[in-house]
Structure formats: C-alpha cells, structure tokens
C-alpha positions as CSV (number, residue, x, y, z in Angstrom):
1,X,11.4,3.3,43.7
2,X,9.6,3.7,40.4
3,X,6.9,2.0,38.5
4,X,8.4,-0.8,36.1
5,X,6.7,-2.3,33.3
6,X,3.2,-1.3,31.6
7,X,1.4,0.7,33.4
8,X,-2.6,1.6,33.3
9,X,-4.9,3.1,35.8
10,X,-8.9,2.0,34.9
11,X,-12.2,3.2,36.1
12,X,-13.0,0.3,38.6
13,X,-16.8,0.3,36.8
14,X,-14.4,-0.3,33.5
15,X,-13.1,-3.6,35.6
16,X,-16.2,-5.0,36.7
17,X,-14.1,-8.9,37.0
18,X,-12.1,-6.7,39.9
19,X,-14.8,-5.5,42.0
20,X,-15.0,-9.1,44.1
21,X,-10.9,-8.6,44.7
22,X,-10.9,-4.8,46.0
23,X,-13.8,-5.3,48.5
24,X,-11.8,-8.4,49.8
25,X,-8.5,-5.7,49.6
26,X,-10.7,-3.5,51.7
27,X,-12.5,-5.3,54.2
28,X,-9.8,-7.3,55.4
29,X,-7.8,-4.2,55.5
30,X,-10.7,-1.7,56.8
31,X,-14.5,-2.8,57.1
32,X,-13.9,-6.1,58.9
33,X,-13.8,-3.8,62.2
34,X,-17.1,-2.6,61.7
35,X,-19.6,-5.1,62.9
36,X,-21.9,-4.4,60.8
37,X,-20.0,-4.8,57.5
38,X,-20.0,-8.2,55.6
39,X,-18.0,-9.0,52.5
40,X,-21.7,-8.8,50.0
41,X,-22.0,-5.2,51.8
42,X,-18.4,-4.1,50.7
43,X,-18.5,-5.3,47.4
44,X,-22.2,-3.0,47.0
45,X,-20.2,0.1,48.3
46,X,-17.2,-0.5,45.7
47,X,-19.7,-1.3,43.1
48,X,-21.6,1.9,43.5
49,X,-21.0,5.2,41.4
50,X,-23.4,7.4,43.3
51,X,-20.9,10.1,44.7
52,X,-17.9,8.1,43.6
53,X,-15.1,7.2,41.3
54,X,-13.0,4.1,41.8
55,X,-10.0,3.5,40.2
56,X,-7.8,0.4,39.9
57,X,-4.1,0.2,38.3
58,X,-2.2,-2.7,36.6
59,X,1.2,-3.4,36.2
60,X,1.9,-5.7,33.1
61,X,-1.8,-6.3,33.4
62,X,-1.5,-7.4,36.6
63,X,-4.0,-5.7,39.7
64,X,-1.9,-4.2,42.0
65,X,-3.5,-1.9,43.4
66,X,-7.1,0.4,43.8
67,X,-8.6,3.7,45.1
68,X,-11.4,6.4,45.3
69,X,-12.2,9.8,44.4
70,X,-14.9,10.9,46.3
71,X,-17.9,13.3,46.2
72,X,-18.5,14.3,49.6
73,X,-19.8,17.5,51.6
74,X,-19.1,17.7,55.2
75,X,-20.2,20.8,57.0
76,X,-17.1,20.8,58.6
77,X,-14.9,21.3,55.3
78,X,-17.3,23.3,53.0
79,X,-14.2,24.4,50.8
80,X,-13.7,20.9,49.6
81,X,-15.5,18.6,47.6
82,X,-13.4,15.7,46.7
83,X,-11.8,13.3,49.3
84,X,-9.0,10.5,48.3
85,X,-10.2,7.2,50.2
86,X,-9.2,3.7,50.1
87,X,-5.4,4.1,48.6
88,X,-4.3,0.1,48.6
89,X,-1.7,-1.6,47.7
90,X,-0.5,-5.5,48.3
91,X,2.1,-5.9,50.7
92,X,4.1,-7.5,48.0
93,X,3.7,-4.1,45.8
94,X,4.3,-1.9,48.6
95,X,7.3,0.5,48.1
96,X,7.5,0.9,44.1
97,X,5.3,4.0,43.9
98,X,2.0,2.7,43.1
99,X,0.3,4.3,45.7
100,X,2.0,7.6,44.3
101,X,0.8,6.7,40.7
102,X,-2.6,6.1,42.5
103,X,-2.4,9.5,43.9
104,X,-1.4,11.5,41.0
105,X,-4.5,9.7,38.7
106,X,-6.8,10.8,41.7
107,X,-5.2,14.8,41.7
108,X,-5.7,14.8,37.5
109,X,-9.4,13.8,38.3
C-alpha cells in the first residue's frame, strides 16, 4: 500500500501536545512489561532529547504514527552509532506504509 493524503513527519519535541499519546502508544505496547515502568516514567523517556531524536508523522494532520533515532554506543557494536527504536503504528493504520515512511525519515537522519 502507499501513503494517501498529506503527509508530514515532525520532531516529536516540535509536537510537544503528542508526547502524552506516544508514551501511552508505547507502554501499552512495550514498557507495561517492565515492572518498574509507569505511564509518568514513559512519558519522561519520550520527552527527553539527551541521546535521542523522536519523530512523529501525520496523515491529513492526523497522528498516525511515531519513532526514534537513537544515539547509542554498545561495546558490542562499536561500528554503529545510531539505532531505529520504537517504530509504531495504530492497528487501524497498519499496512499503508507508514512504518516505511517512518523508516526512510529515520535513514535521511
């Protein structure tokens, strides 16, 4: 599928009215496993810029989806210093390529 309508990807930090609704996106998709995470702590992680960029994109200036780009050095992988985390999309805007679009932003960053 392609992307129909307007489309614009944003700095989340740009967004500031969308952090509250990607750290709900991602902890009931991710952090509500760890029991140590809670909602306020998820919305300080999205929030933050230290060693991050988070991205959100809108179809017809609606949030459909979010990401990250981030900063990271693991011993492990010295070669590469940025990692693509937290790709989500709806359910109801799975399967139209916004995850793709998400991607591509990330790669041009």
């Amino acid at each position: 599928m392609c992307l129909r309508g307007i489309v614009k990807i944003s700095n989340l930090v740009d967004c500031p009215i969308e952090i509250e609704t990607v750290a709900n996106w991602y902890f009931n998709e991710w952090d509500h496993k760890d029991s140590e995470a809670t909602l306020e702590s998820v919305i300080k992680k999205v929030s933050s810029i230290s060693n991050r960029t988070a991205f959100v994109v809108y179809i017809d200036d609606k949030l459909v989806g979010a990401g990250e780009l981030k900063l990271s050095e693991y011993s492990d992988y010295p070669s590469y210093n940025y990692w693509l985390d937290g790709i989500y999309v709806p359910i109801e805007h799975r399967g139209k390529g916004i995850s793709t679009a998400l991607i591509e932003f990330a790669k041009s960053k």
